[in-house]
LODREN-183057 format. One record per residue: residue number from 1; chain; x, y, z of N, C-alpha, C, O in turn. Coordinates in nm, 4 decimals, padded with zeros to 6 digits. Layout:
(rec NUM, "A", (X, Y, Z), (X, Y, Z), (X, Y, Z), (X, Y, Z))
...
//
This chain:
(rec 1, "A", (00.0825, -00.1193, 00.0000), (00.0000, 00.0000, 00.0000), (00.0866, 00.1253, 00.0000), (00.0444, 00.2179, -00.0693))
(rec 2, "A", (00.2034, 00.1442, 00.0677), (00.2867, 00.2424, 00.0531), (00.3665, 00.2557, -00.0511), (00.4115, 00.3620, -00.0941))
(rec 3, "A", (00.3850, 00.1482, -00.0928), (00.3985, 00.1884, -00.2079), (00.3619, 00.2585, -00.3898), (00.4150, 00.3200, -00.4823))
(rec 4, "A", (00.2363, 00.1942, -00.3485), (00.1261, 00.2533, -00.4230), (00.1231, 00.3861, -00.3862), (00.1394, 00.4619, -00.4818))
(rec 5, "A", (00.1080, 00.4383, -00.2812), (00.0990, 00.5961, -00.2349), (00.2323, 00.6716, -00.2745), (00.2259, 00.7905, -00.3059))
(rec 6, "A", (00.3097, 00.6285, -00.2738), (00.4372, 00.6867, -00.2829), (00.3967, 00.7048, -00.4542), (00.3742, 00.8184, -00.4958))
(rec 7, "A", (00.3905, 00.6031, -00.5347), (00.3870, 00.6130, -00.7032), (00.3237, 00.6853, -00.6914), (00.3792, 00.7937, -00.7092))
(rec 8, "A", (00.1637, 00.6978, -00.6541), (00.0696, 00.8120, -00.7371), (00.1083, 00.9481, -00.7051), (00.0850, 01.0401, -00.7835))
(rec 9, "A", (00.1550, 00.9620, -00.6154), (00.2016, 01.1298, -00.5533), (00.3511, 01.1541, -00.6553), (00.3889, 01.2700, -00.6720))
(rec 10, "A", (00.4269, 01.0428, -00.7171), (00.5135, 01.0818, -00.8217), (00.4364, 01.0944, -00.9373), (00.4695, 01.1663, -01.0315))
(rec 11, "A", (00.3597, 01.0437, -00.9345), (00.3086, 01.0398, -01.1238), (00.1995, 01.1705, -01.0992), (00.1489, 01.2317, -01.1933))
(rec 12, "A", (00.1733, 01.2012, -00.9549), (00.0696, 01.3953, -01.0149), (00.1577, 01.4465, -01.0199), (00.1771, 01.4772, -01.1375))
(rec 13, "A", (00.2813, 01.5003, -00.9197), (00.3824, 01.5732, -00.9296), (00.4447, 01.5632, -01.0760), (00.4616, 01.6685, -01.1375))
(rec 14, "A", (00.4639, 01.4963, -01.1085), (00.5237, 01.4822, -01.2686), (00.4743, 01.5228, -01.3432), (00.5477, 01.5837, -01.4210))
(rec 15, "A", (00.3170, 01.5230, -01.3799), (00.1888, 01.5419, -01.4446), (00.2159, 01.7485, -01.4352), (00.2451, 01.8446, -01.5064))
(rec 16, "A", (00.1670, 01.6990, -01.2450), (00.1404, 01.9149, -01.2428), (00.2699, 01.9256, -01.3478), (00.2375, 01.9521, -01.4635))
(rec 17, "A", (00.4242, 01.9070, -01.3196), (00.4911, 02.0341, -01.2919), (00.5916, 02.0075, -01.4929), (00.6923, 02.0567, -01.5440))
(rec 18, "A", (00.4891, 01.9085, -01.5374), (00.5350, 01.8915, -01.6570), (00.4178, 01.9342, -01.7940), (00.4442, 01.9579, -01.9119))
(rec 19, "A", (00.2978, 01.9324, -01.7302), (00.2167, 01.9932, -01.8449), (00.2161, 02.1442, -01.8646), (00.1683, 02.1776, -01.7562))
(rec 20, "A", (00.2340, 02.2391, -01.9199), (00.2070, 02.3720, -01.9516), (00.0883, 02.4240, -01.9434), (00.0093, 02.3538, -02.0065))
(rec 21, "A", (00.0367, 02.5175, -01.8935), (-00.1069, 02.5388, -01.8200), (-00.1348, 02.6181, -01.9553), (-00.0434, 02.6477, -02.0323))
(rec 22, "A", (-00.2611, 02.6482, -01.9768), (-00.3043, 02.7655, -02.0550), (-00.2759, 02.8819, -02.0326), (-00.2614, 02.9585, -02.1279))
(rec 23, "A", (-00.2631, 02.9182, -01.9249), (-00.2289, 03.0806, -01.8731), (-00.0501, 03.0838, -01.9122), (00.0112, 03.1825, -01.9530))
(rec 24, "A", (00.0101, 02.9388, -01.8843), (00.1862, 02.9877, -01.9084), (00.1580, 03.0382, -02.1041), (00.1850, 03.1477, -02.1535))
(rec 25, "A", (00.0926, 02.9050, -02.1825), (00.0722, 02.9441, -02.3195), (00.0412, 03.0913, -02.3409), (00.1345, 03.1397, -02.4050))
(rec 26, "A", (-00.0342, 03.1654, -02.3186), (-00.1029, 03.2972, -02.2985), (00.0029, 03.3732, -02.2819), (00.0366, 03.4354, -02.3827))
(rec 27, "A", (00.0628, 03.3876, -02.1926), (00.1705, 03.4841, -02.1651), (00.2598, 03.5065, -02.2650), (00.2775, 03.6109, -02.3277))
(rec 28, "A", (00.3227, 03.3871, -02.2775), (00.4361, 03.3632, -02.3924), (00.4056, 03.3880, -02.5472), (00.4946, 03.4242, -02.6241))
(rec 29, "A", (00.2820, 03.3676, -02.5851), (00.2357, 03.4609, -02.7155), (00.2244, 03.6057, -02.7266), (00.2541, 03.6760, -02.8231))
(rec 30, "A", (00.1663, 03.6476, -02.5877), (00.1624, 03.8197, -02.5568), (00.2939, 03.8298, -02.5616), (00.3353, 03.8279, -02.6775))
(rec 31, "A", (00.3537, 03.8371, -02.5026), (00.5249, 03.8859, -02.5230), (00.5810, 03.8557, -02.6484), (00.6801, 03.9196, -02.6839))
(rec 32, "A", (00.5315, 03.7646, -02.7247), (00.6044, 03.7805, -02.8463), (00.5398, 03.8448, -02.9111), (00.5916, 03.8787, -03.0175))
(rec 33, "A", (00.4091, 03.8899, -02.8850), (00.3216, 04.0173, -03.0007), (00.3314, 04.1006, -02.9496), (00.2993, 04.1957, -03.0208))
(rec 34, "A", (00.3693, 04.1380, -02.8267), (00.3429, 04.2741, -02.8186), (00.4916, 04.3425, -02.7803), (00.4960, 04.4189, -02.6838))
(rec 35, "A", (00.6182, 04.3127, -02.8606), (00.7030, 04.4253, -02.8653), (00.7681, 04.4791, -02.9599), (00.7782, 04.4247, -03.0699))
(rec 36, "A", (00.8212, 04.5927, -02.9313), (00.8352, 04.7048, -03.0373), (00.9419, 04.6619, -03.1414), (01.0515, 04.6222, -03.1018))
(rec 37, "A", (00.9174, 04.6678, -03.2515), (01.0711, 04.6021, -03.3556), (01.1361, 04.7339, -03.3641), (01.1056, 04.8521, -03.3801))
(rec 38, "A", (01.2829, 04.6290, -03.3387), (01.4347, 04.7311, -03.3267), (01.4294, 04.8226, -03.2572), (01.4854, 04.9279, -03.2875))
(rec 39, "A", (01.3427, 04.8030, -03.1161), (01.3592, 04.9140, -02.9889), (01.5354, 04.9317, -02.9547), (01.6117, 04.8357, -02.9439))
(rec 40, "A", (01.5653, 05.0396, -02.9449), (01.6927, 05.0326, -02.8799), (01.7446, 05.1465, -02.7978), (01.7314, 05.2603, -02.8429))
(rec 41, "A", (01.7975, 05.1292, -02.6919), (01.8284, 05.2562, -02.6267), (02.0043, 05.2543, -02.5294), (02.0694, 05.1791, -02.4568))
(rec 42, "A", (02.0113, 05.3626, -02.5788), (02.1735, 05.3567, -02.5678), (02.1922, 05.4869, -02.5289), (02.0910, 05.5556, -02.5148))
(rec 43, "A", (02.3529, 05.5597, -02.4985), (02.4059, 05.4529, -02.4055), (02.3811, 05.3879, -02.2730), (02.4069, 05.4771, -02.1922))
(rec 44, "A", (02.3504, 05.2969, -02.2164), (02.2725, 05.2210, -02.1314), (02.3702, 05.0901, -02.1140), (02.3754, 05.0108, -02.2080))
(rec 45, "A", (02.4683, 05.0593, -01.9643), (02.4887, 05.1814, -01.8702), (02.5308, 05.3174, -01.9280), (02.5912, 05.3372, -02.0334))
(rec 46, "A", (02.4849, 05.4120, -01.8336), (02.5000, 05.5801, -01.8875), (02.5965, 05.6033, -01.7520), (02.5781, 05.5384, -01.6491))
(rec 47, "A", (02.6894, 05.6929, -01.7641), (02.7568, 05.7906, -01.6275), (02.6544, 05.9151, -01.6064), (02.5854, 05.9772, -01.6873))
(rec 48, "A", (02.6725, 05.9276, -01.4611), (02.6121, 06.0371, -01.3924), (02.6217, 06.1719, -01.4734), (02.5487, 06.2693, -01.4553))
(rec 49, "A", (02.7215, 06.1622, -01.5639), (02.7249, 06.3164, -01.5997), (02.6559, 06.3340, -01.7810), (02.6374, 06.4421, -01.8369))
(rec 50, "A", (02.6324, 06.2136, -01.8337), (02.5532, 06.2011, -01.9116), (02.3920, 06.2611, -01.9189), (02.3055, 06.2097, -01.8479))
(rec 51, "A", (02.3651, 06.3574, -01.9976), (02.2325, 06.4560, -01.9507), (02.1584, 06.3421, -02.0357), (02.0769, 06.2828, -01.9650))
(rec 52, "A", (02.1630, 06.3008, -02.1511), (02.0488, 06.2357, -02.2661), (02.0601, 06.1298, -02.3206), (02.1540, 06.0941, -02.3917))
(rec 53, "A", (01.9485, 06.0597, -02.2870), (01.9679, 05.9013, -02.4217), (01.9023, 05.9244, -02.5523), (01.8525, 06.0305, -02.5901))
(rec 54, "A", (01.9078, 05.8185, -02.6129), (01.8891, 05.8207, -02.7350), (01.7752, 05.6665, -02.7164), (01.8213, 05.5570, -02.6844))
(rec 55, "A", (01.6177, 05.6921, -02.7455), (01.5580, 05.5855, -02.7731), (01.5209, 05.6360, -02.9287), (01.4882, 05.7417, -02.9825))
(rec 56, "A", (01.5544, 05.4479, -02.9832), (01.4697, 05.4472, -03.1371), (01.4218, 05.3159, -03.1483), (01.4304, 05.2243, -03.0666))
(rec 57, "A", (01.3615, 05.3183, -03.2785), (01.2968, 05.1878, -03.2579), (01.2707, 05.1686, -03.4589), (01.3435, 05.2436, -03.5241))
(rec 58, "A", (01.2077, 05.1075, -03.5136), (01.2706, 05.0600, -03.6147), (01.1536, 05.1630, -03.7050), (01.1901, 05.2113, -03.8122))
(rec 59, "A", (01.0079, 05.1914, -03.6492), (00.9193, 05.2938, -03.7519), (00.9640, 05.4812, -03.6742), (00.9538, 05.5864, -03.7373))
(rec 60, "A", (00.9985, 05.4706, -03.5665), (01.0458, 05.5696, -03.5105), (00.9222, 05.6673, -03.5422), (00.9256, 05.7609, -03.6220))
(rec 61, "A", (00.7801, 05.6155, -03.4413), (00.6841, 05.7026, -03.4843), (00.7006, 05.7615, -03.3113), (00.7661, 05.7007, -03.2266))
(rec 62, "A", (00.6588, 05.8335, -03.2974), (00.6183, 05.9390, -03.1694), (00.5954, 05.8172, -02.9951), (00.4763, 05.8029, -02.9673))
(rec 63, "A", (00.6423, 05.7821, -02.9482), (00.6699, 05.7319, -02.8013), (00.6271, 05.8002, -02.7008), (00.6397, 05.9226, -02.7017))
(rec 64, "A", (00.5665, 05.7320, -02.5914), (00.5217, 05.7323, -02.5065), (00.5831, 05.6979, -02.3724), (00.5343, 05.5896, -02.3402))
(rec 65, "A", (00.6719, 05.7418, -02.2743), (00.8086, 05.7265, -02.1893), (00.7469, 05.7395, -02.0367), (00.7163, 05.8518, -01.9964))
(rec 66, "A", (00.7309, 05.6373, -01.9619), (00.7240, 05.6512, -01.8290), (00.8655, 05.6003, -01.7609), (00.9541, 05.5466, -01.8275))
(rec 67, "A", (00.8737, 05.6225, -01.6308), (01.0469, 05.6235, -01.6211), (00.9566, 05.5703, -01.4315), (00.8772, 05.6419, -01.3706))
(rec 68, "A", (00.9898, 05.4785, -01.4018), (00.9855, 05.4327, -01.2672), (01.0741, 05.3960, -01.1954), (01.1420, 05.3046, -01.2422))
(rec 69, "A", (01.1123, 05.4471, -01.0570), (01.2186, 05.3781, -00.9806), (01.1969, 05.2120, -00.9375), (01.0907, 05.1532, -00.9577))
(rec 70, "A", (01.3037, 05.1556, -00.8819), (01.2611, 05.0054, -00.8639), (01.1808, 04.9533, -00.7558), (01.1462, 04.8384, -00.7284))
(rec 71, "A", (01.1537, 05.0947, -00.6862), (00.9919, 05.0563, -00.6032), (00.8796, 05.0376, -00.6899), (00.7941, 04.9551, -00.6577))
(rec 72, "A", (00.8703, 05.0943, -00.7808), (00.7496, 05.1158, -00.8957), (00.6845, 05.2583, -00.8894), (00.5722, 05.2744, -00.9372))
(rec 73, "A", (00.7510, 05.3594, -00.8329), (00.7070, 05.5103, -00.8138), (00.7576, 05.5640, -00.9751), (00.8663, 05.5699, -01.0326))
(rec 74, "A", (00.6207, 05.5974, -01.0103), (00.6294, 05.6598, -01.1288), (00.7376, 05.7978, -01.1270), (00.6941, 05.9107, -01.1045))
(rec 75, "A", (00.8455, 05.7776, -01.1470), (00.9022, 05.9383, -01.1604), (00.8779, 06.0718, -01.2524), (00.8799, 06.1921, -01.2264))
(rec 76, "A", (00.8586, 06.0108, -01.3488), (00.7768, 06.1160, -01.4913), (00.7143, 06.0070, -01.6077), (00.7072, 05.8852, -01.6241))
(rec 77, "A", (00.6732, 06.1350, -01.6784), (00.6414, 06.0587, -01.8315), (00.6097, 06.1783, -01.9011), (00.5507, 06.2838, -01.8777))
(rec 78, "A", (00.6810, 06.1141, -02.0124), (00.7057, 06.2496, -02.1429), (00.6570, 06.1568, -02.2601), (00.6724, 06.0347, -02.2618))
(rec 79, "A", (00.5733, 06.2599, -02.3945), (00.5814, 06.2063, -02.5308), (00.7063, 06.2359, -02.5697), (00.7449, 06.3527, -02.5637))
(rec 80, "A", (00.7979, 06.1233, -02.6207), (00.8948, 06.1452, -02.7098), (00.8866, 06.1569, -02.8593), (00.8725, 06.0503, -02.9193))
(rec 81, "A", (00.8935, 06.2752, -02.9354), (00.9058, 06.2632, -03.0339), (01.0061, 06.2300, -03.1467), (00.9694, 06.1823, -03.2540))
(rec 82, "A", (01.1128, 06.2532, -03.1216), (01.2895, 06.2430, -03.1952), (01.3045, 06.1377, -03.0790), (01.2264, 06.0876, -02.9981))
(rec 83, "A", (01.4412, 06.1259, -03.1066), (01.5270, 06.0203, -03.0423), (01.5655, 06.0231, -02.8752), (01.5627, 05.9259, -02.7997))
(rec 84, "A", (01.6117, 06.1999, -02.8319), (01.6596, 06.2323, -02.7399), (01.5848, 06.2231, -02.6099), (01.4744, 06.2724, -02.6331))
(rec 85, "A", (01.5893, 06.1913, -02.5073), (01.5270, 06.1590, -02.3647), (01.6593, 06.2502, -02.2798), (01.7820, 06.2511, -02.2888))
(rec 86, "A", (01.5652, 06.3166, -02.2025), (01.6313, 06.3993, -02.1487), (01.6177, 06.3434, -01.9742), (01.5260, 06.3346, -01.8926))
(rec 87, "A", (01.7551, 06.3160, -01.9759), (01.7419, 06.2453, -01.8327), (01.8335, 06.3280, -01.6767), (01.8495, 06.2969, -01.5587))
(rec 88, "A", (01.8641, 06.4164, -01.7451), (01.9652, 06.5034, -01.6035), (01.8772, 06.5071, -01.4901), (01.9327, 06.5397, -01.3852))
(rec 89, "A", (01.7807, 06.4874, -01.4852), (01.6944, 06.5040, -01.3500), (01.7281, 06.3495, -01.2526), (01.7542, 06.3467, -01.1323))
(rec 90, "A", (01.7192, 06.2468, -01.3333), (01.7863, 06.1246, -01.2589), (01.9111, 06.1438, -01.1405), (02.0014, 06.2269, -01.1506))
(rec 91, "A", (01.8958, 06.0557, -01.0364), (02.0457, 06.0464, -00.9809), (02.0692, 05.8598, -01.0129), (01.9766, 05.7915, -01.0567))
(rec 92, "A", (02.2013, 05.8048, -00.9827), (02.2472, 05.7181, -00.9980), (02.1533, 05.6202, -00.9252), (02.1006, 05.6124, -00.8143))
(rec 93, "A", (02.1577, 05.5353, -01.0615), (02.0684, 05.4215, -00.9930), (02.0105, 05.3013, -01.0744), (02.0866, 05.2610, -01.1624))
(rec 94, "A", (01.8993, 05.2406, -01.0635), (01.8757, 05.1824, -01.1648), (01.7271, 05.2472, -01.1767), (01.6813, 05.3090, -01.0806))
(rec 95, "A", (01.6548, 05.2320, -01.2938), (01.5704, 05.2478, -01.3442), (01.5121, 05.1843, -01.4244), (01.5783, 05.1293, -01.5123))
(rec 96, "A", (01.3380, 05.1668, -01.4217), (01.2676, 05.0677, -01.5433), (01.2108, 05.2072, -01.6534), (01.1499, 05.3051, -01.6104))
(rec 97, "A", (01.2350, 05.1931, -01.7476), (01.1603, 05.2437, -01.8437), (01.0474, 05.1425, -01.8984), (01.0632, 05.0207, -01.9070))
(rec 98, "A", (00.9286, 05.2143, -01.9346), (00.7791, 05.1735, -01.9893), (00.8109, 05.2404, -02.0979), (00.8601, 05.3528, -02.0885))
(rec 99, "A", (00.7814, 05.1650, -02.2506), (00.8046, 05.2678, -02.3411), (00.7035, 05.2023, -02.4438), (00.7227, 05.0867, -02.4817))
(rec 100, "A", (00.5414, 05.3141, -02.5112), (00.4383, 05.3107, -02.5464), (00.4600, 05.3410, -02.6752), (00.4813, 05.4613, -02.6898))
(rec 101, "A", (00.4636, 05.2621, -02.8000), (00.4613, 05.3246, -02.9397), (00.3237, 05.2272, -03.0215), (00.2980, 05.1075, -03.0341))
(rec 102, "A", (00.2706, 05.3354, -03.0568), (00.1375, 05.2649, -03.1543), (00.0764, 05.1264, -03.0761), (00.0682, 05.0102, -03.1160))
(rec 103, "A", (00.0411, 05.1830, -02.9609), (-00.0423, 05.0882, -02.8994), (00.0790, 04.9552, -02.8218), (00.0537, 04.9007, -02.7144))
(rec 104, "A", (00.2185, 04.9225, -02.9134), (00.2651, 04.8405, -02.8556), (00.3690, 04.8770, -02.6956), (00.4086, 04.9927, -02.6813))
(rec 105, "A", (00.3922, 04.8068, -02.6241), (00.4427, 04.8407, -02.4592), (00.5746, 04.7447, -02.4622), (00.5752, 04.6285, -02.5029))
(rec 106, "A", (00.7059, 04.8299, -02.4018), (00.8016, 04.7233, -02.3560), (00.8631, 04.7851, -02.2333), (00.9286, 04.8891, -02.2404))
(rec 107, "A", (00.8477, 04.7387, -02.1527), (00.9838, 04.7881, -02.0472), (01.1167, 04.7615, -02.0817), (01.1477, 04.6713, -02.1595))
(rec 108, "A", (01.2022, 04.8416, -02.0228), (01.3427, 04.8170, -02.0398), (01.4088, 04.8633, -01.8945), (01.3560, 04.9417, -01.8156))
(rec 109, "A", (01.5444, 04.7924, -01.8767), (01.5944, 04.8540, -01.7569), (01.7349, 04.9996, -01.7851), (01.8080, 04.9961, -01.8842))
(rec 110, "A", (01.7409, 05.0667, -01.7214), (01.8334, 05.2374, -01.7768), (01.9059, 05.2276, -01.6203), (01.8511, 05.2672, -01.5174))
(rec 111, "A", (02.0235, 05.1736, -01.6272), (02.1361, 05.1856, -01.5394), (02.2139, 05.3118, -01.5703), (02.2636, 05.3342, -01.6806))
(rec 112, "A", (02.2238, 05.4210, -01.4297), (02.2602, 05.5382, -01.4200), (02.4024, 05.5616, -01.3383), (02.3965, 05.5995, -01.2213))
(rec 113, "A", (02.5112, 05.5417, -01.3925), (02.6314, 05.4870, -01.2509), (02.7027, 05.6210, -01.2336), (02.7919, 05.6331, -01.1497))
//
């Protein structure tokens, strides 16, 4: 009998932690549709005395820029139109960028040393 108990508690465990749920499927299609082609943002790491980045992305239509610390406190948000992000207000640190073009969304991380 214990042994029997012992098998079936291997064969669910095996079962749960080997089938792919619908919700993991789900996720993993959203992330591959929904990011921006040839996002890129440089230079990233930046030095403290660096005032501006440069985001582009491959249609380089008009962007949408939220800038959060790694608590999740929104620090600003600007429409970007050109390339330049004006960042001198930052101090050293790390940072997530949210960045909104034609409906599509990607975060990125902007290391400030």
């Amino acid at each position: 009998m214990k042994k029997n108990y012992i098998f079936f508690l291997f064969i669910t465990f095996s079962l749960f932690f080997a089938l792919p749920t619908e919700a993991q499927n789900k996720g993993k299609l959203a992330s591959a549709e929904e990011s921006i082609e040839g996002l890129t943002i440089y230079p990233n790491p930046v030095n403290d005395q660096t005032t501006h980045i440069n985001i582009a992305s491959a249609i380089n239509a008009p962007k949408f820029i939220d800038i959060y610390n790694v608590l999740g406190k929104r620090l600003f948000s600007k429409k970007l139109i050109g390339k330049e992000l004006n960042i001198s207000q930052l101090q050293k640190g790390i940072y997530i960028l949210k960045i909104t073009e034609n409906n599509l969304s990607e975060t990125r991380k902007l290391v400030i040393r």
